[in-house]
C-alpha positions as CSV (number, residue, x, y, z in Angstrom):
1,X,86.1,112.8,93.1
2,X,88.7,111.2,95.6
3,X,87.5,112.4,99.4
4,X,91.3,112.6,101.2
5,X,89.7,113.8,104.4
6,X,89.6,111.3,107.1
7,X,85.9,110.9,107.5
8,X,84.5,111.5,111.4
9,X,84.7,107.2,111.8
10,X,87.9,107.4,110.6
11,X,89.3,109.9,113.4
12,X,87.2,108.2,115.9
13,X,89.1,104.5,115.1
14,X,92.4,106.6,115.0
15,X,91.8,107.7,118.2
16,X,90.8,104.3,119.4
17,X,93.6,102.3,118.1
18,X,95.8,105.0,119.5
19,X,94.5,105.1,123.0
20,X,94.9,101.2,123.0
21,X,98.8,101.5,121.7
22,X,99.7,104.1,123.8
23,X,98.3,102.4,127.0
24,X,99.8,98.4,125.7
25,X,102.4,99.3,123.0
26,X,104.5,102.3,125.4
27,X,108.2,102.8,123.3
28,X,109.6,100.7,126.3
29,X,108.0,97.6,125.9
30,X,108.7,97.3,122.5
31,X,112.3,98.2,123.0
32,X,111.9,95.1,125.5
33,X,109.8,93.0,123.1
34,X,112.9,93.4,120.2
35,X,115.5,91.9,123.5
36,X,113.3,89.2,124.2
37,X,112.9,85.1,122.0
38,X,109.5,86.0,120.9
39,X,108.3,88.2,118.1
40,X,104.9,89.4,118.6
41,X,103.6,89.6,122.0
42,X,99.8,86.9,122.2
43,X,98.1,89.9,124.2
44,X,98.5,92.8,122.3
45,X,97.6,91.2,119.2
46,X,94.5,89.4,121.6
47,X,93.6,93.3,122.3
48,X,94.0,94.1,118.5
49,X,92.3,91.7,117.0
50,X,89.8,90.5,119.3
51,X,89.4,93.3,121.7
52,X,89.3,96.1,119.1
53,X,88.0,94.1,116.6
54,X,90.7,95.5,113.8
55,X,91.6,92.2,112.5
56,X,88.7,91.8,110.1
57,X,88.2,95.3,109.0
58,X,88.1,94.8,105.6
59,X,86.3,91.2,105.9
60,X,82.0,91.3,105.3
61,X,80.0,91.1,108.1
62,X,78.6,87.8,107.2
63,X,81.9,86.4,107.1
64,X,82.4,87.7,110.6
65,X,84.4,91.1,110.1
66,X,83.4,94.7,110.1
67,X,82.5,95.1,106.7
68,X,84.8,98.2,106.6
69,X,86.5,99.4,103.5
70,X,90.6,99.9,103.1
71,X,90.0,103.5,104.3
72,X,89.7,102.6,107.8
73,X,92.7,99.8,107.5
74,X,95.1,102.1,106.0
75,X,93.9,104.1,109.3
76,X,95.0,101.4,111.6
77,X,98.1,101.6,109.5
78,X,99.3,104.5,110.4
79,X,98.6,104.1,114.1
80,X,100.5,100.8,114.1
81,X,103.2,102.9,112.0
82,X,103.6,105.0,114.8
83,X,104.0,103.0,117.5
84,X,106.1,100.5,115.7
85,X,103.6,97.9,117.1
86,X,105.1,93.9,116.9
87,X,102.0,92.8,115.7
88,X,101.1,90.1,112.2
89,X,98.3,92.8,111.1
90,X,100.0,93.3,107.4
91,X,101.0,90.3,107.3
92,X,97.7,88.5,108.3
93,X,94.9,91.2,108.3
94,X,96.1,93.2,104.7
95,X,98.0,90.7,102.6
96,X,96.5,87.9,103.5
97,X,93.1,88.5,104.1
98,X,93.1,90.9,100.6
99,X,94.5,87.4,98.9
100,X,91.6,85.6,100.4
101,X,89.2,88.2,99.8
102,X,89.9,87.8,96.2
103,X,89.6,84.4,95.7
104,X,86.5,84.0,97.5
105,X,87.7,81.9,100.5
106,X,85.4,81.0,103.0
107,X,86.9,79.4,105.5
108,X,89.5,80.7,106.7
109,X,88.6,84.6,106.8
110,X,86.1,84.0,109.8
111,X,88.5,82.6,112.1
112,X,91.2,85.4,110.9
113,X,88.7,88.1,111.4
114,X,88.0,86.9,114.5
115,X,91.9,86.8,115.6
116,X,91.7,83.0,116.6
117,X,94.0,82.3,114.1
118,X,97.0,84.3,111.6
119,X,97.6,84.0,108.2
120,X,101.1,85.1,106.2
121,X,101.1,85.0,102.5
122,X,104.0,83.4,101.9
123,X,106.2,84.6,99.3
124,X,109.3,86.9,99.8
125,X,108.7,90.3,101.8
126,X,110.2,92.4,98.9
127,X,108.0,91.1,95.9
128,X,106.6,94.0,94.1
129,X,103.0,93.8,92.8
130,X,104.2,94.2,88.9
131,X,107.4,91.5,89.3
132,X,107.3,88.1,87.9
133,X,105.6,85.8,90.5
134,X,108.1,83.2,92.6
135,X,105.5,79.8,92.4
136,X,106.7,76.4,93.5
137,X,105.9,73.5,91.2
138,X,102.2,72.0,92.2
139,X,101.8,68.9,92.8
140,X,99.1,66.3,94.7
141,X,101.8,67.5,97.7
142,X,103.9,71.1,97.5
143,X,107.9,71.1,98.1
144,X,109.9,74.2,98.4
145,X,111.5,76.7,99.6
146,X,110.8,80.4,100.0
147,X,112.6,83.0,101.7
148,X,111.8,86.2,103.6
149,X,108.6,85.9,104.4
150,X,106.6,88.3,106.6
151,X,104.6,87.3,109.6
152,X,105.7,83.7,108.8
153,X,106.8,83.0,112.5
154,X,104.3,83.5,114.1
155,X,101.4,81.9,111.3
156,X,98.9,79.6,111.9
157,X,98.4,78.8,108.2
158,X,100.4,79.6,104.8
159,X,98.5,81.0,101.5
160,X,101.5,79.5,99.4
161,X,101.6,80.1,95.3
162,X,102.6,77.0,93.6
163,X,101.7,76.1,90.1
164,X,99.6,79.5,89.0
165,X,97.2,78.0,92.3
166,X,96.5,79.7,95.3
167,X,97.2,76.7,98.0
168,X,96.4,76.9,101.9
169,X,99.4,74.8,104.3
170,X,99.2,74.3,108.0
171,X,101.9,75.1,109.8
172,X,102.6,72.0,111.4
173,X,103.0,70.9,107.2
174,X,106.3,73.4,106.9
175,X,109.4,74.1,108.4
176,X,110.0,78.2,109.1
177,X,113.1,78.9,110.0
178,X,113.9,82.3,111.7
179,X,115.8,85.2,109.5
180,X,117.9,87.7,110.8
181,X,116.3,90.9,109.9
182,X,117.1,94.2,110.1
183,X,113.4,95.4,111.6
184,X,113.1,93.9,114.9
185,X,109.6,94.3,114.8
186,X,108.2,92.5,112.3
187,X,110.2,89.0,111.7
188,X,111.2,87.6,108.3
189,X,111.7,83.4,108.2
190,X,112.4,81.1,105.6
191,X,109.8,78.3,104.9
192,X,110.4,75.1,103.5
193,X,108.3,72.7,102.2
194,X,108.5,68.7,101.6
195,X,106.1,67.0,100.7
196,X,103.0,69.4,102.5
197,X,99.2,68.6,102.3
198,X,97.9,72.0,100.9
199,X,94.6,72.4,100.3
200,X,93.5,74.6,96.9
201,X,92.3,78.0,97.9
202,X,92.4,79.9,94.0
203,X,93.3,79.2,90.2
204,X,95.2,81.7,88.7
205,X,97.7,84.4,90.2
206,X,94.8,87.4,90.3
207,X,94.1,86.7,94.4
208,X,97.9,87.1,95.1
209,X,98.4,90.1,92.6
210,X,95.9,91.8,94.0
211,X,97.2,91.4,97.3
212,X,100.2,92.8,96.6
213,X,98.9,95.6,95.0
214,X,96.6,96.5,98.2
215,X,99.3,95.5,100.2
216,X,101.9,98.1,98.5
217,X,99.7,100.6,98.8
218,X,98.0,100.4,102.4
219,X,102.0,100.2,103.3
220,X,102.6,103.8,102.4
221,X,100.3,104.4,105.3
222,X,102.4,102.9,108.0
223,X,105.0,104.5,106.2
224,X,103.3,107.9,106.9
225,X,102.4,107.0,110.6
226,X,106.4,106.0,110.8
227,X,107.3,109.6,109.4
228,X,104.8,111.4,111.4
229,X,105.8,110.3,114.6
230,X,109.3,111.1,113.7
231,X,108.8,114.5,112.9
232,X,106.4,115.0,115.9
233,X,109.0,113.7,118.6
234,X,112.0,115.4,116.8
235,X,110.0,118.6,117.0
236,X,109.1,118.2,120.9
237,X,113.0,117.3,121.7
238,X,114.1,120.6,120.1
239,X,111.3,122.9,122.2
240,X,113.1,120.9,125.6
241,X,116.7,120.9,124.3
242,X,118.7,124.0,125.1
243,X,122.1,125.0,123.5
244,X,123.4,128.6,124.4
245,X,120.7,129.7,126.6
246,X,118.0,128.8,123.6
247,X,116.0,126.1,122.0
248,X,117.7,124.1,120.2
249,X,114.5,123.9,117.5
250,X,114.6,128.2,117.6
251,X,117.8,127.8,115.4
252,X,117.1,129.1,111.8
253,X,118.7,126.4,110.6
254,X,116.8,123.6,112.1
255,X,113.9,125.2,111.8
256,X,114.1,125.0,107.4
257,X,114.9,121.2,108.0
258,X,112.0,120.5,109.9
259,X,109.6,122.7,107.7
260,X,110.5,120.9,104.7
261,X,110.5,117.5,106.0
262,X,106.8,118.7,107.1
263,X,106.2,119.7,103.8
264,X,107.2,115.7,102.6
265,X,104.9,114.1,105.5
266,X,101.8,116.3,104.1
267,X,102.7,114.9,100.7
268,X,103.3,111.8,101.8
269,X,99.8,112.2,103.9
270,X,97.9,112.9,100.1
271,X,99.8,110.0,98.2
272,X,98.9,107.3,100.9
273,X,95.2,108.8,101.6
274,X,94.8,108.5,97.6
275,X,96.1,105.3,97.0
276,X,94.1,103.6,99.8
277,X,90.6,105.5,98.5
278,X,91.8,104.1,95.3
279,X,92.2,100.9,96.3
280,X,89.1,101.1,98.6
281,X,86.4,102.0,95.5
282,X,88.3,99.7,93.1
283,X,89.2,102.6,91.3
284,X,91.3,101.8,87.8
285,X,93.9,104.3,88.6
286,X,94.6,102.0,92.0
287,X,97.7,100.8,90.2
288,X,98.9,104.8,89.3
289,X,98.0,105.5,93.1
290,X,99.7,102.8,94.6
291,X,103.1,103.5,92.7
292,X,103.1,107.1,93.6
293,X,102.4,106.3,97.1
294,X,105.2,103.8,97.5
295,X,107.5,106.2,95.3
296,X,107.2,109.0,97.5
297,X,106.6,107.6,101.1
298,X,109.5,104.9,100.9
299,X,111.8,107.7,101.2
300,X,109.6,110.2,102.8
301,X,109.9,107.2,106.0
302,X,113.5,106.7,105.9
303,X,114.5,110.6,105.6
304,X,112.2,111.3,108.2
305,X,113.7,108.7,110.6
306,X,117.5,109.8,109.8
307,X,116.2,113.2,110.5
308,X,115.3,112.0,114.3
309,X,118.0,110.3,114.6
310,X,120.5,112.8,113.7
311,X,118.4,115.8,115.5
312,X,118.4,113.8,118.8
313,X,122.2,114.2,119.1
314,X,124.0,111.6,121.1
315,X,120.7,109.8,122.6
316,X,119.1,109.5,119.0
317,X,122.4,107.4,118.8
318,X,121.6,104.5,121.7
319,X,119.8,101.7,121.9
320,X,117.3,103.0,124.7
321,X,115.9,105.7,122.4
322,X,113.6,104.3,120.2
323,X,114.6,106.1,117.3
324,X,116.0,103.2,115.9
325,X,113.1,101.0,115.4
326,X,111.6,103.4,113.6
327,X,114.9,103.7,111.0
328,X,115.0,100.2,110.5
329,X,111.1,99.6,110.3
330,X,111.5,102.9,107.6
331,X,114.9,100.6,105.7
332,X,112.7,97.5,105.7
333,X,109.4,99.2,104.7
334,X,111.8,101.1,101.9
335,X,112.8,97.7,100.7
336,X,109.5,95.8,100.9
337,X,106.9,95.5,98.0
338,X,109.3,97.3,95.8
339,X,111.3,100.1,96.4
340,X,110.8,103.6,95.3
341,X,112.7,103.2,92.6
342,X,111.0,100.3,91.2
343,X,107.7,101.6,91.6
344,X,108.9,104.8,89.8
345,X,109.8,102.7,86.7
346,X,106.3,101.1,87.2
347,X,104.8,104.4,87.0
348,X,106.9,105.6,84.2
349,X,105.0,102.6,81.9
350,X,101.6,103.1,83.6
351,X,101.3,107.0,82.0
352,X,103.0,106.4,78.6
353,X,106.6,108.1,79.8
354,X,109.7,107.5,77.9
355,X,112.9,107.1,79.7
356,X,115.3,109.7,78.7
């Protein structure tokens, strides 16, 4: 039996990862991060990674991580879902790390569990796990081009899929070129390749599939962290807001909005809890999990969002609210690793149902 609960270490790295955010990721300075030339900012993912340790969660202990299980990085998720933190952890510390997991890399995962050094798997940010794979042709030296890629900016090294190989590129060997993308908190480049030394990290396309599986599913839990702090900081603005002498949120008709976008977030809460337990135990129905997670939180995020920006009246509107990150980190999210609708059509074929 699946255990949903969050187990006592689970609330107690919540409530460290929060206390950190909260103290080095306020809604201000990411508002001021999103203004500025750089993506990330180098000491909040020095706190995160090497400070907190969160980096190499999922990476053994003799490889130099915490020898923790997806549970507790879905966790993380959800906190960094919250705050809408500009940091590479999906891209580095669950896509990337769950690709080298799987092919048995040694190498590299100390130095990424560790934090010295970031890693993007480097194939479009919208690839779903059950699409055809985009590979470049392999060679002795790997030429290319590959668009949208997560976390690519700010990379030290590229897990690039040429030729049904896994191949590791230094970033000096490729060109990334920024992307304008609609989140402002997590960047999207281009990379090009001529002519790059790559060094072989896997044969075969199981490492990367079973990084975007993992990574589809531990992103319905940042979808639920986006969802619950929407629905939290809506809920506090209508107990403060006053129209007519009253509450805005002791309106009838607010309050059957908010109780049945609650009712979505403790869904959503299940589907994203049950994937990553899937995922976590290795469990065969990970791939049933994992669509019905991404099916139900990609919208679950985006409503959510709308529903703060729209219930904040005029200042859900400006750019000095943060509502707005967390509508276009919900769009983005919606979009990335398939969207609801494609996962639905992937779970249709996983249980044997027929379109109509």
């Amino acid at each position: 039996m699946s255990d949903l609960l969050y187990s006592e270490l689970e609330e107690e790295l919540r409530s460290t990862v929060r206390d950190f955010l909260t103290d080095h990721c306020p809604p201000s300075a990411v508002l001021e991060r999103c203004e500025g030339p750089e993506p990330y900012d180098p000491q909040l993912w020095r706190g995160l990674a090497g400070g907190l340790g969160v980096a190499g969660l999922q990476v053994p202990e003799e490889l130099g991580g915490a020898g923790a299980s997806l549970r507790e990085v879905a966790v993380v998720l959800e906190e960094l879902g919250r705050s809408v933190a500009p940091a590479p952890y999906f891209g580095s510390s669950v896509l990337a790390a769950t690709a080298l997991l799987a092919a048995g890399e040694r190498e590299l995962l100390p130095q990424l569990a560790a934090g010295e050094r970031t890693v993007a798997l480097a194939v479009p940010f919208s690839t779903a796990p059950a699409a055809p794979l985009p590979e470049l042709a392999a060679g002795a030296r790997l030429s290319g081009r590959i668009t949208s890629v997560a976390d690519a900016r700010t990379a030290d090294v590229l897990l690039v899929p040429a030729g049904g190989a896994l191949w590791a590129v230094e970033r000096g060997e490729a060109a990334v070129r920024p992307r304008t993308s609609l989140d402002l908190t997590r960047p999207l480049a281009d990379v090009e390749l001529d002519g790059a030394a790559a060094r072989k990290v896997a044969d075969g396309q199981e490492p990367l599939r079973q990084a975007l599986l993992t990574g589809a599913g531990l992103l319905a839990s940042e979808q639920l962290g986006i969802a619950e702090w929407c629905l939290a900081t809506t809920v506090a603005y209508l107990k403060e807001r006053h129209q007519f002498g009253r509450p805005v949120g002791s309106f009838q008709a607010l309050k059957h909005r908010l109780a049945d976008l609650w009712l979505e977030v403790v869904g959503g809460r299940a589907a994203a809890r049950y994937a990553a337990d899937a995922l976590a135990a290795g469990s065969p129905d990970a791939p049933v999990a994992v669509a019905v997670a991404q099916a139900h939180c990609g919208t679950l995020a985006v409503r959510a969002a709308e529903e703060c920006v729209q219930l904040h009246g005029g200042i859900g509107m400006t750019w000095e609210h943060p509502a707005h990150l967390y509508l276009k980190r919900a769009k983005a999210d919606q979009l990335a690793l398939g969207t609801p609708g494609f996962h639905r059509s992937t779970l249709a074929e996983l249980v044997d149902l027929a379109a109509p």
